[in-house]
C-alpha positions as semicolon CSV with decimal commas, in nm:
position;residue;x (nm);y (nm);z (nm)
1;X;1,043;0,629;0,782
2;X;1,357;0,474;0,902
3;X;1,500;0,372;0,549
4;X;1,797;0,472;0,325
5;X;1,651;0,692;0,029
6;X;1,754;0,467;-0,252
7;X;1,965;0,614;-0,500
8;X;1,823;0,472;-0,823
9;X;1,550;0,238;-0,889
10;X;1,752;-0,066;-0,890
11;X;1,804;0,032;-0,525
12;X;1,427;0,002;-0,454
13;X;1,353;-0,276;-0,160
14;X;1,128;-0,571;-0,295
15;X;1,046;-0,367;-0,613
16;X;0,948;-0,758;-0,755
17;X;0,704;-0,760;-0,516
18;X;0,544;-0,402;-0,561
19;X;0,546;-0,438;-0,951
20;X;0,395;-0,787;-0,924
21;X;0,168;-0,651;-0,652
22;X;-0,034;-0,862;-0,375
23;X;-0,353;-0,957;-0,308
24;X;-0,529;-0,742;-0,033
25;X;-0,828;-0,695;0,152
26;X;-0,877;-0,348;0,067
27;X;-1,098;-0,114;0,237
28;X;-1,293;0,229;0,126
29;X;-1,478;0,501;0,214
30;X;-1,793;0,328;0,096
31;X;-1,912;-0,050;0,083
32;X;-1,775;-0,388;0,211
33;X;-1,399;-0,434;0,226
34;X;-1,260;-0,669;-0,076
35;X;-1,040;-0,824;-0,232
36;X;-0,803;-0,627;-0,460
37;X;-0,483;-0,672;-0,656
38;X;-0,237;-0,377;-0,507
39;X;0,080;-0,306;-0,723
40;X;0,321;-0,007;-0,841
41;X;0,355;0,120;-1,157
42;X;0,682;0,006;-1,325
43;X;0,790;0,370;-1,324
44;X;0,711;0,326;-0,932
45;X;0,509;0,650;-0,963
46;X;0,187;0,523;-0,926
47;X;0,023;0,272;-0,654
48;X;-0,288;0,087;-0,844
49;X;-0,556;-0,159;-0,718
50;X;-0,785;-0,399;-0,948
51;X;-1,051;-0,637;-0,872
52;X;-0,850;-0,990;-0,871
53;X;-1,023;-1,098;-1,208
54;X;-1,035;-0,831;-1,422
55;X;-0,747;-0,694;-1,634
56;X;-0,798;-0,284;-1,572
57;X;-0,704;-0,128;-1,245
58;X;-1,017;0,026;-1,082
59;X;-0,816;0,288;-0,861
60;X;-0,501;0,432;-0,802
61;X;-0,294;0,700;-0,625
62;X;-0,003;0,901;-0,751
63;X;0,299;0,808;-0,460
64;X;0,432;1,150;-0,416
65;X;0,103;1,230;-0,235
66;X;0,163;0,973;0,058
67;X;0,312;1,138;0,330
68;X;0,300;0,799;0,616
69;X;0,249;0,428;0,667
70;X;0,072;0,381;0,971
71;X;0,010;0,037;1,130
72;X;-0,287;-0,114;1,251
73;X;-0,691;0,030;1,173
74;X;-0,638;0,390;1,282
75;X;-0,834;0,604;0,931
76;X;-1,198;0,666;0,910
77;X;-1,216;0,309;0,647
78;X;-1,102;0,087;0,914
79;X;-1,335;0,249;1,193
80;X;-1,646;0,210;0,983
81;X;-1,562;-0,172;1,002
82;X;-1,451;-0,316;1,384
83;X;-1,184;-0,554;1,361
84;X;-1,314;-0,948;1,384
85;X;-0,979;-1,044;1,553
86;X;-0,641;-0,927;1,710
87;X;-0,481;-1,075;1,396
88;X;-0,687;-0,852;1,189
89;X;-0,531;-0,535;1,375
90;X;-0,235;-0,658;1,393
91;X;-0,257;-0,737;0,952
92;X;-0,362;-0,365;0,874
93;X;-0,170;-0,071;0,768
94;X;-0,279;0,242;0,581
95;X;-0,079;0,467;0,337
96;X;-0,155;0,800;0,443
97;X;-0,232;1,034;0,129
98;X;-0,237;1,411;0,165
99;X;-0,586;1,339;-0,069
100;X;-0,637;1,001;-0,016
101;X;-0,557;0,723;0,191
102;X;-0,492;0,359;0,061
103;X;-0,631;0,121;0,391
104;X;-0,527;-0,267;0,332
105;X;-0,493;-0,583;0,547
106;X;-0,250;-0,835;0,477
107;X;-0,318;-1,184;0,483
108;X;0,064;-1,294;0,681
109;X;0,268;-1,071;0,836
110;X;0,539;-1,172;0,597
111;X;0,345;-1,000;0,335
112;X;0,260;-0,702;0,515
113;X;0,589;-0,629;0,611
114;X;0,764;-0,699;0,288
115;X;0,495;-0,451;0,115
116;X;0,580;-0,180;0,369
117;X;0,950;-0,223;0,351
118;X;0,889;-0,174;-0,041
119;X;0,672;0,110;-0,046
120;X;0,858;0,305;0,242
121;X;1,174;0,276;0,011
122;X;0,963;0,332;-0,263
123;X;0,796;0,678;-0,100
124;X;1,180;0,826;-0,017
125;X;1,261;0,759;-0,383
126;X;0,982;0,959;-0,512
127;X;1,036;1,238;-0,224
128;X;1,407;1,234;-0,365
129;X;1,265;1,323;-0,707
130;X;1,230;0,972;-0,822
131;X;1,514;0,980;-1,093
């Protein structure tokens, strides 16, 4: 991760974003891919999902366990379900958990990249001890 660990968490990239969160076409180990509200924990400890309409997140994963961001449809999630398009490569990206990954595709590339640019700064924080 090529990114300056930030200092404090005022030094967080796009930490708006990740505490507002984005809507993502999220994909698991079991089912269809859908729809899911993805946002951090104000104490940026935590990455959570929820179903767009409901008010209680239905997953999440503690962010000291991610150890990578890879791009494009590389986990086991995204090979259960063959991309449609190019574009659809091209708008995935998986945080890579030493438990768990979190597999999502973006709906713009804007989006995709100003999630990753939050969460890598967000990752180095936590690896920093997140203080």
């Amino acid at each position: 991760m090529n990114t300056a660990v930030p200092a404090s968490v005022d030094e967080i990239k796009n930490k708006d974003i990740l505490l507002d969160g984005y809507i993502f076409l999220k994909y698991g180990s079991w089912g269809e891919p859908g729809y899911r509200l993805v946002y951090v924990s104000p104490d940026f400890k935590t990455i959570s999902w929820k179903h767009v309409e409901e008010d209680k997140a239905s997953g999440s994963i503690a962010i000291n366990t991610f150890t990578d961001i890879k791009l494009g449809r590389v986990t086991s999630n995204f090979k259960r379900k063959p991309p449609q398009s190019a574009e659809q490569e091209k708008l995935s990206f998986s945080l890579v958990g030493s438990k768990r990954n979190l597999d999502l595709e973006a709906s713009s590339q804007e989006q995709m990249d100003n999630f990753i640019e939050g969460m890598k700064s967000v990752i180095l924080w936590n690896r920093a001890g997140g203080k």
